[in-house]
C-alpha positions in Angstrom: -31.8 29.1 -0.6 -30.2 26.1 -3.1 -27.9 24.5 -1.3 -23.8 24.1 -2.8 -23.0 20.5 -3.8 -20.6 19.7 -1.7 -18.5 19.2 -4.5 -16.7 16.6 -7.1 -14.2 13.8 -6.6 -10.9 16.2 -7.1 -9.2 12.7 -7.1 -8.4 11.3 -10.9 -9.9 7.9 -11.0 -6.3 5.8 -12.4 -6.1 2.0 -13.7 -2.7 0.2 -13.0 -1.9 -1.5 -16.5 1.2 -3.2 -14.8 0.9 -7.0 -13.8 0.8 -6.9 -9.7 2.0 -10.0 -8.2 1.3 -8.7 -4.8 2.7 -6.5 -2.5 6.2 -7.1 -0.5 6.2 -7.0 3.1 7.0 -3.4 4.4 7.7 -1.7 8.1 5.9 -0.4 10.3 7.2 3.4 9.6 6.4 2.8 5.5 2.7 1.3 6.4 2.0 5.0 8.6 3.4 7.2 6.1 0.9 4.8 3.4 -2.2 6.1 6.1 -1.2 9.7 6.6 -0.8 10.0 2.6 -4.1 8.0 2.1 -6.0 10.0 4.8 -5.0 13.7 2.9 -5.8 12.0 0.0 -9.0 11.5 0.8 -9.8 14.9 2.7 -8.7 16.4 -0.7 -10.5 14.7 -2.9 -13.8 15.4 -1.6 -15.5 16.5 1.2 -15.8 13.7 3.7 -18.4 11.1 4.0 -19.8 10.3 7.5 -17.9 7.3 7.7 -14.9 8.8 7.1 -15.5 12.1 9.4 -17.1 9.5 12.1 -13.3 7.2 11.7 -11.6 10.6 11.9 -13.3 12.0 15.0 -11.4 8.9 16.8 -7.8 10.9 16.1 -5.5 11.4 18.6 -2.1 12.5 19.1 1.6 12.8 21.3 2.8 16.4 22.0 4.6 16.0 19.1 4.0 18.5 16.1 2.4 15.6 14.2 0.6 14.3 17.1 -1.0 17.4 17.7 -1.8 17.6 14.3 -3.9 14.5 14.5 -5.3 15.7 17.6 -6.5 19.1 16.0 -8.2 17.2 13.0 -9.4 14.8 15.5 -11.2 17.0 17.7 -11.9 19.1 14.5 -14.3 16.2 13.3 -15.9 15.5 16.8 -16.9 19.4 16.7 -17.5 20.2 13.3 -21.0 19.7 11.2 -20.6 18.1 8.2 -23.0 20.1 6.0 -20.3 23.4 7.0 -17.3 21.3 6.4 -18.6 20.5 3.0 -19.4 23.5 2.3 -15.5 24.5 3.4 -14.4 21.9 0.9 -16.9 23.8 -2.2 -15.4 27.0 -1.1 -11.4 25.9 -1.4 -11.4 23.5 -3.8 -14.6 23.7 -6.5 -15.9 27.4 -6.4 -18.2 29.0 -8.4 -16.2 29.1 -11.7 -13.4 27.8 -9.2 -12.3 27.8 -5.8 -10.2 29.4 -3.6 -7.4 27.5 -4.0 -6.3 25.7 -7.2 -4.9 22.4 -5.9 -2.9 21.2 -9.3 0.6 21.4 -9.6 1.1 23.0 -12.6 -0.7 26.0 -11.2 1.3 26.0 -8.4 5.1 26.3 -10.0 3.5 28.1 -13.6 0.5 30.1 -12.9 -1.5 28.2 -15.3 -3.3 24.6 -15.6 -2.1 21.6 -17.9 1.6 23.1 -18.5 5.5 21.1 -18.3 4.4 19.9 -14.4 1.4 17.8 -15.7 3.7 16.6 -18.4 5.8 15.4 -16.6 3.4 14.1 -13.9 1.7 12.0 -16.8 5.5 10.5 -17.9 5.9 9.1 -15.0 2.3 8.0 -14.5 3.2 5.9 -17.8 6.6 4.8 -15.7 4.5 3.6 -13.0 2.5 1.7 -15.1 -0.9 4.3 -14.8 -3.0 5.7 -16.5 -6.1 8.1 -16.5 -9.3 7.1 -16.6 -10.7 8.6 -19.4 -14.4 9.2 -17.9 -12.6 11.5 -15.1 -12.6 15.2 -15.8 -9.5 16.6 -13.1 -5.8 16.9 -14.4 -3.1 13.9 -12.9 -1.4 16.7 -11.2 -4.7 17.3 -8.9 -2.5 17.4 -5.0 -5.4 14.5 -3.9 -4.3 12.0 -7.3 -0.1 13.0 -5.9 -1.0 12.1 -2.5 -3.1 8.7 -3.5 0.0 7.6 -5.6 2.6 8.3 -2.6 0.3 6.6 -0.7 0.5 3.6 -3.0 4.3 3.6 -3.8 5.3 3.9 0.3 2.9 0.6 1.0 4.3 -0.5 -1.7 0.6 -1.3 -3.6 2.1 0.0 -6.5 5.2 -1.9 -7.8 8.0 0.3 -8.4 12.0 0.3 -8.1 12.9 1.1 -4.3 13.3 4.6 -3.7 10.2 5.0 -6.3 8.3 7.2 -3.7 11.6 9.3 -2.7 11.6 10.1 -6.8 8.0 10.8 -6.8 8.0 13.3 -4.5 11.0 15.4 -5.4 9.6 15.7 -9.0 6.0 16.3 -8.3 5.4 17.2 -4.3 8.3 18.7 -2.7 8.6 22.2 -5.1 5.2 23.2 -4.1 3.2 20.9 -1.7 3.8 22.6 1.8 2.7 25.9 0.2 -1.1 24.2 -0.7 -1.1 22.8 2.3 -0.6 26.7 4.0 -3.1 28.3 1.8 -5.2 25.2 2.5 -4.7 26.1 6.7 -5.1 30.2 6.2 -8.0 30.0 4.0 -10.2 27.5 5.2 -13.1 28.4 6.7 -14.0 25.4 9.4 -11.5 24.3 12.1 -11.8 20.9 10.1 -10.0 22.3 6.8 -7.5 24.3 8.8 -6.4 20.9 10.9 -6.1 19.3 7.2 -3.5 22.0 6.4 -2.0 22.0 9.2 -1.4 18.3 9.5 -0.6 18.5 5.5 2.2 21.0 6.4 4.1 19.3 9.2 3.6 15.4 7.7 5.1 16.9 4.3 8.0 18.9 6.0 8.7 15.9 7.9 8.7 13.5 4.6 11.0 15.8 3.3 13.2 15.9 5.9 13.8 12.4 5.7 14.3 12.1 2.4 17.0 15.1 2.1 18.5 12.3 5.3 18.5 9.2 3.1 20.2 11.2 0.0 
């Protein structure tokens, strides 16, 4: 029987057009949110490599509802096979015609793809000083792309005005992110997808949280 690919690189390749002159120190608390916004990232915009599954099957965790998160996706990797857990990632995210999930924004809070969310995920793309690589086929408002830029604007990789990543994800993460990331957890197939959804729904929650604190 053909085998599924395990599927393409949900992430939009972006260029920064913006002058960097280097990151500014950050704390502690901003360089872990940078990782836990980097690792979804990259469980959602492909299925993992064996580098990336072998670095995650080193997760461990407090009794804390993020800690166990990171256990679960920890000891999710150390168990799961990689050729079933790419296969999970076909099923969710690429499909046959499409998946089972449609990770994008617009489909989210419209229904349909490439409506007023991507708009306005592409005006502030041009805010930030981004733009889309043209060779990449997947809409900016892909949940992976989101998650990379978060990850960029909390480690502060990406120059921006402070409060840049509070901004970023009110507009474009907080109105529909923790619902993915519950479809992601019920409709996965592999203990390894399920811990990503999980882990996507408490980490989210408890971004949100804060920011609703600092307002």
């Amino acid at each position: 029987m053909k085998e599924e690919p395990e599927g393409r690189d949900g992430r939009v390749a972006l260029r920064e057009v913006m002058v960097n002159q280097g990151p500014d120190p950050i704390d502690e608390i901003d360089a872990l949110r940078a990782q836990e916004y980097d690792l979804l990232a990259a469980v959602l915009g492909r299925a993992p490599a064996p580098d990336l599954l072998t670095a995650l099957q080193g997760l461990d965790g407090d009794g804390s509802p993020l800690g166990q998160a990171h256990a679960a996706l920890g000891r999710a990797a150390r168990e799961g096979e990689m050729r079933e857990i790419g296969r999970d990632y076909f099923a969710l995210f690429v499909g046959v015609g499409r998946g089972l999930i449609m990770p994008y924004a617009s489909y989210y809070l419209t229904g349909f793809l490439n409506e007023r969310p991507l708009a306005r995920v592409r005006q502030d793309f041009a805010e930030l000083g981004l733009e889309r690589d043209p060779t990449s086929s997947e809409p900016e408002d892909h949940a992976a792309t989101l998650l990379e830029v978060m990850a960029n604007l909390a480690s502060r990789r990406l120059p921006a005005e402070p409060g840049a990543d509070h901004r970023f994800f009110e507009r474009h993460l907080k109105p529909w992110i923790g619902r993915f990331f519950t479809d992601v957890a019920a409709q996965a197939a592999t203990p390894f997808y399920r811990a990503v959804g999980e882990l996507g729904e408490v980490f989210t929650t408890i971004e949100a949280e804060a920011f609703t604190m600092e307002a």
